[in-house]
C-alpha positions in Angstrom: -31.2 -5.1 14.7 -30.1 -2.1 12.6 -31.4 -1.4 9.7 -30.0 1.2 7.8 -26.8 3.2 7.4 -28.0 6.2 9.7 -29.1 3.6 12.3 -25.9 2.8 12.0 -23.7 6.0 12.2 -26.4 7.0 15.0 -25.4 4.2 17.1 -22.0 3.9 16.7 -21.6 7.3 17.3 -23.9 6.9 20.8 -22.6 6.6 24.2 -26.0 4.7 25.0 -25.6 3.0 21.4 -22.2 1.7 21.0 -21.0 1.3 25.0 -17.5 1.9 26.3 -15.6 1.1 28.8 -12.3 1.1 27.2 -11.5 1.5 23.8 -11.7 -2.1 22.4 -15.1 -1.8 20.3 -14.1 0.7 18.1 -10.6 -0.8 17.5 -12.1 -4.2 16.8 -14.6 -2.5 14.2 -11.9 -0.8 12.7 -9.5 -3.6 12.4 -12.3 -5.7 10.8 -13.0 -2.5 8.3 -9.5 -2.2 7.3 -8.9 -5.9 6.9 -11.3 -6.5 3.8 -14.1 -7.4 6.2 -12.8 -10.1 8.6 -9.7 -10.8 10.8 -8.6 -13.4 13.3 -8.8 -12.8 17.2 -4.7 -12.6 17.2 -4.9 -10.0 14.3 -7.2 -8.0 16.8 -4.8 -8.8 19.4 -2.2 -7.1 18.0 -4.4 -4.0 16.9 -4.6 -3.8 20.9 -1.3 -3.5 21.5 1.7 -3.6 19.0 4.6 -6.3 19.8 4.3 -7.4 23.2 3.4 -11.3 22.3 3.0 -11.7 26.3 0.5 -9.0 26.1 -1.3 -10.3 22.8 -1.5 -13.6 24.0 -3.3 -12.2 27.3 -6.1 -10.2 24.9 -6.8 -13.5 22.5 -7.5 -15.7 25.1 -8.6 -13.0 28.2 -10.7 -10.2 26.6 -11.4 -10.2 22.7 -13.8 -13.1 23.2 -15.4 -12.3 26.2 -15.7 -8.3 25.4 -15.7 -6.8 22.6 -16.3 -9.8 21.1 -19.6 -11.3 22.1 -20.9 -7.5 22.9 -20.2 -6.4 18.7 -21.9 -10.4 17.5 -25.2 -9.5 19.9 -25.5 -5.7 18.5 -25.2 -7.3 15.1 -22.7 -5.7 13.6 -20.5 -9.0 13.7 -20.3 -12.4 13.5 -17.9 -15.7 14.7 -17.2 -18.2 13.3 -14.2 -19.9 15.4 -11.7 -17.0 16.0 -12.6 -15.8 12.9 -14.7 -12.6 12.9 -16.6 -11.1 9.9 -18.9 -8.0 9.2 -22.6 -8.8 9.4 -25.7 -6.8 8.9 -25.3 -2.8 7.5 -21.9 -3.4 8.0 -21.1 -5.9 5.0 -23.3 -3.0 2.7 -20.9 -0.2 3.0 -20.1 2.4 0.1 -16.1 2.8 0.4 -17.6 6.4 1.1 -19.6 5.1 3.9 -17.1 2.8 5.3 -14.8 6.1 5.5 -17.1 7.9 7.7 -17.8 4.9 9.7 -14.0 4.8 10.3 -13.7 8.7 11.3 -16.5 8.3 13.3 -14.8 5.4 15.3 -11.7 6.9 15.3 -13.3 10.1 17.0 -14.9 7.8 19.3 -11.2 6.0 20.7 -9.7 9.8 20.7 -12.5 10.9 23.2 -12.2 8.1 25.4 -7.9 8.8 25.2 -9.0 12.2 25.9 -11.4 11.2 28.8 -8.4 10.0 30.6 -6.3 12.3 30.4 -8.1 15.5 30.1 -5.5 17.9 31.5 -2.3 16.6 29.9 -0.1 17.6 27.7 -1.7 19.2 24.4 1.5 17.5 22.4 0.0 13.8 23.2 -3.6 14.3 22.2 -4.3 11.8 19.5 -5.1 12.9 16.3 -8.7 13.7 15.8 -10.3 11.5 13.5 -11.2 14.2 11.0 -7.6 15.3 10.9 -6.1 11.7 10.2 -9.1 10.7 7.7 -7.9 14.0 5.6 -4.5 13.1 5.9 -4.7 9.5 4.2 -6.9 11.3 2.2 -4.3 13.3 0.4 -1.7 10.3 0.4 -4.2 8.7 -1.6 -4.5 5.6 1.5 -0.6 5.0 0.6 2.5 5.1 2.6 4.4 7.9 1.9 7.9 6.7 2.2 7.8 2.8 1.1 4.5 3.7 -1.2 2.2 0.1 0.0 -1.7 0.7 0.0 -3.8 0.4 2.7 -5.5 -2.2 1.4 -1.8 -4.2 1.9 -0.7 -2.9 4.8 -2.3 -0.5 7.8 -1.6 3.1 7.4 0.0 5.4 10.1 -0.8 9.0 10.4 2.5 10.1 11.6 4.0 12.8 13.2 7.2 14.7 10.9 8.7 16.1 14.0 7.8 13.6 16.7 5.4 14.7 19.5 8.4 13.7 22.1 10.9 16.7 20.6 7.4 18.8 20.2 5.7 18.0 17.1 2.2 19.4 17.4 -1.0 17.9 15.5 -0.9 21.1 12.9 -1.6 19.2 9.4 1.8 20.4 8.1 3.5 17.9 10.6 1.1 15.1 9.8 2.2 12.2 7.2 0.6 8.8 6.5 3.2 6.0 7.0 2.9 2.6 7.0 2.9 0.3 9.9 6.1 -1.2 9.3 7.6 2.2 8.5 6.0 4.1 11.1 7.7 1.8 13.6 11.6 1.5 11.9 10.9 5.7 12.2 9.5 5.7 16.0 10.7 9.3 17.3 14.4 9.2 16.3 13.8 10.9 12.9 12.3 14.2 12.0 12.4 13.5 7.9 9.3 15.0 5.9 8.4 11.9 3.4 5.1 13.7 1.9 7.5 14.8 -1.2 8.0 10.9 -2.5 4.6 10.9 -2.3 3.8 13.8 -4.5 6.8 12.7 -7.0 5.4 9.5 -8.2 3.5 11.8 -10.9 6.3 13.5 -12.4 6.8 13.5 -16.0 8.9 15.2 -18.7 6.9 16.6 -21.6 9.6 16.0 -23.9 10.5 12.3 -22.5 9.1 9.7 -24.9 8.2 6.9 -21.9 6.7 9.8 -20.4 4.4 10.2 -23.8 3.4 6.6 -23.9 2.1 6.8 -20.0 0.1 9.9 -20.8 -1.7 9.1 -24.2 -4.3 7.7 -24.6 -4.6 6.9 -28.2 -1.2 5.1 -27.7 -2.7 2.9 -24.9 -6.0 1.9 -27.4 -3.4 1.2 -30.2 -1.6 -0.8 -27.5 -4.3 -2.5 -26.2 -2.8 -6.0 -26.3 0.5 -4.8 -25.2 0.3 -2.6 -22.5 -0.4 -3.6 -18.7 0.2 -1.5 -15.4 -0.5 -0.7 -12.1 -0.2 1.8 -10.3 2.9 3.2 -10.5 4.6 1.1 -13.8 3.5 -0.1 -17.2 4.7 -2.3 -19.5 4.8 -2.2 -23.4 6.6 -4.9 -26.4 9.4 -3.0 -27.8 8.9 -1.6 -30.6 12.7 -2.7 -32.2 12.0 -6.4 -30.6 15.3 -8.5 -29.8 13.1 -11.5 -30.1 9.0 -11.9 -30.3 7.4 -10.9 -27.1 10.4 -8.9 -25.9 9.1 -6.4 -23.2 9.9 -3.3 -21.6 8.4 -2.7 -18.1 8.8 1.0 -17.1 8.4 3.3 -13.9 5.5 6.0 -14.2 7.3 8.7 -12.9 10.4 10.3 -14.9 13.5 9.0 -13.3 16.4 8.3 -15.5 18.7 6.2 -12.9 17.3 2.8 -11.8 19.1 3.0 -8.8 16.9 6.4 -8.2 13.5 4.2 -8.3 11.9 4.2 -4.8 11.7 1.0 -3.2 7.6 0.8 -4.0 8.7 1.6 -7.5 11.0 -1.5 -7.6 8.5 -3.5 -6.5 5.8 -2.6 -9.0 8.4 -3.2 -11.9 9.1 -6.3 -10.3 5.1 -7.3 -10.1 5.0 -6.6 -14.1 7.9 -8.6 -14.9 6.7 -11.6 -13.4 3.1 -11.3 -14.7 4.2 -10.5 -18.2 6.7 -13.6 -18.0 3.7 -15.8 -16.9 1.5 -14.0 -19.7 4.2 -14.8 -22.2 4.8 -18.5 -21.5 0.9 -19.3 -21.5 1.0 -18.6 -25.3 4.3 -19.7 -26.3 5.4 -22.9 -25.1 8.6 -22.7 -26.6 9.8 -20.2 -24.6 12.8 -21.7 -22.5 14.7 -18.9 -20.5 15.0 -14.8 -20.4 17.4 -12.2 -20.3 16.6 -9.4 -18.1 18.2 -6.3 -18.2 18.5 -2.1 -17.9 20.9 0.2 -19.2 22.1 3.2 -16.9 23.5 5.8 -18.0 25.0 6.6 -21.9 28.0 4.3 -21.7 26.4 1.5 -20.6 24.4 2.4 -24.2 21.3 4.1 -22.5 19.9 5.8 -25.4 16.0 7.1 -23.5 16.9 8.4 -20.2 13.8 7.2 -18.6 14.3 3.8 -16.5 13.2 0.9 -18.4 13.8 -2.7 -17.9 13.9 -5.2 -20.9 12.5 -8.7 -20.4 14.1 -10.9 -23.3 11.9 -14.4 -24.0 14.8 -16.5 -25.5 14.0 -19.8 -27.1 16.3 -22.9 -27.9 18.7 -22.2 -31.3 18.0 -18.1 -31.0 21.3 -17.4 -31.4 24.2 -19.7 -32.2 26.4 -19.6 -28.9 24.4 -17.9 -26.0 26.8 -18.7 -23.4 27.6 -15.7 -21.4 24.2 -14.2 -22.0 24.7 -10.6 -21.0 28.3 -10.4 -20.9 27.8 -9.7 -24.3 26.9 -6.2 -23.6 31.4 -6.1 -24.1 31.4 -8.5 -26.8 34.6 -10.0 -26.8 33.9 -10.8 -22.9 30.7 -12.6 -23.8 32.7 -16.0 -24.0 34.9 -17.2 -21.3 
């Protein structure tokens, strides 16, 4: 049984340690890494081979089972329980730091054995070394750099700009971490570099007030009760309320169009919105509906040009006549 964390690199890294005859072992491990610990035999099946259900059917009930399967539960570095497999052992007592060089080190091990087969073709279909591709999630921060999921969501491509069919090499400068879904809508029929909406999620304006609130921290400690984020939005209560508990959920990076938010972006905002609503209700009861709204651009009465949606708590007798709710941005077209 191993013991320790160098037992552990040392035989995973082994030919007479970790023993291949295809490239199943180290794909299983990894799936199970990447997957919070565990995974089902069809989730393996499709790390084997991507959307061919004929061909992911053959590998659940043909091959994980029999090998890798039984070969990873009797070196100890897994266990079953149905079709369920989990970590066991020095596996479930990874550092994230660990679990990284586990994963490079299996990655390295599937390259070799792809490069075993093929050891005298074409330099633009070697796969990406291990060390390459952990440094390229590395920099994207283990997030997709066009749609912006985390790999902790969603497994993360390393993908090449200029695809390896029109000559895209394995240079770092044509490397980008994309998605699985993304990765596959791109295939090879786009050359487009996405590393820049990547690196834009942290700009700011100095001079942009929204900007200010992201950035300070004595703000935040003054706000403690009001403000909530992730990753790439925050929320705050207004400070010119339209009713108690009137919120403004806003996008980390300076972008004064909503229609300019990245679809990740959209998402986030839309994460904080419904957590503040549920927040809300849970101490106020007599909360009964909610406006929800942005202004874009100065005519529509835009006044910080920094996205920011409101999220309006309304209550019963608020206003005298709120029919036609936000047609009363024109107020003589509020009631119809």
């Amino acid at each position: 049984m191993i013991q320790s964390y160098e037992e552990l690199k040392t035989f995973i890294s082994s030919k007479t340690g970790l023993r291949m005859s295809h490239i199943y072992k180290p794909v299983m491990l990894l799936k199970i890494l990447r997957n919070g610990g565990q995974a089902t035999k069809h989730e393996i099946a499709q790390e084997f081979v991507l959307g061919d259900a004929k061909t992911i059917e053959y590998y659940e009930k043909k091959v994980i089972h029999k090998m890798p399967g039984s070969r990873l539960v009797r070196d100890g570095l897994l266990e079953k329980s149905g079709d369920m497999y989990y970590l066991s052992g020095i596996m479930c007592q990874l550092t994230s730091n660990q679990q990284k060089e586990i994963e490079n080190i299996l990655e390295n091990r599937i390259n070799d054995y792809l490069l075993m087969r093929n050891p005298f073709g074409d330099k633009n279909n070697e796969p990406v070394p291990g060390s390459l591709r952990f440094e390229v999630l590395r920099e994207a921060g283990n997030r997709c750099e066009l749609c912006g999921v985390s790999s902790a969501l969603k497994q993360i491509d390393v993908d090449h700009i200029i695809p390896r069919s029109n000559g895209g090499s394995n240079d770092k400068t044509n490397l980008q971490a994309l998605c699985r879904t993304c990765n596959a809508q791109k295939k090879d029929l786009d050359s487009t570099d996405f590393r820049c909406v990547h690196s834009s999620y942290g700009n700011r304006d100095e001079n942009c007030l929204f900007c200010q609130l992201e950035t300070s921290k004595e703000r935040h400690i003054r706000l403690a009760t009001e403000y909530i984020e992730n990753e790439l939005a925050f929320s705050i209560f207004d400070d010119y309320p339209v009713t108690e508990g009137h919120t403004l959920v806003i996008p980390k990076r300076h972008v004064s169009d909503y229609f300019d938010l990245y679809k990740s972006e959209q998402a986030a905002i839309d994460e904080l919105l419904k957590s503040q609503r549920a927040n809300l209700m849970s101490k106020d009861d007599s909360i009964s509906g909610w406006n929800v709204g942005v202004n874009i651009g100065s005519s529509s009465g835009q006044t910080i040009f920094h996205t920011h949606i409101h999220l309006i708590p309304r209550r019963e007798n608020d206003a005298k006549d709120p029919k036609g709710g936000v047609r009363g941005v024109i107020t003589h077209k509020q009631k119809y």
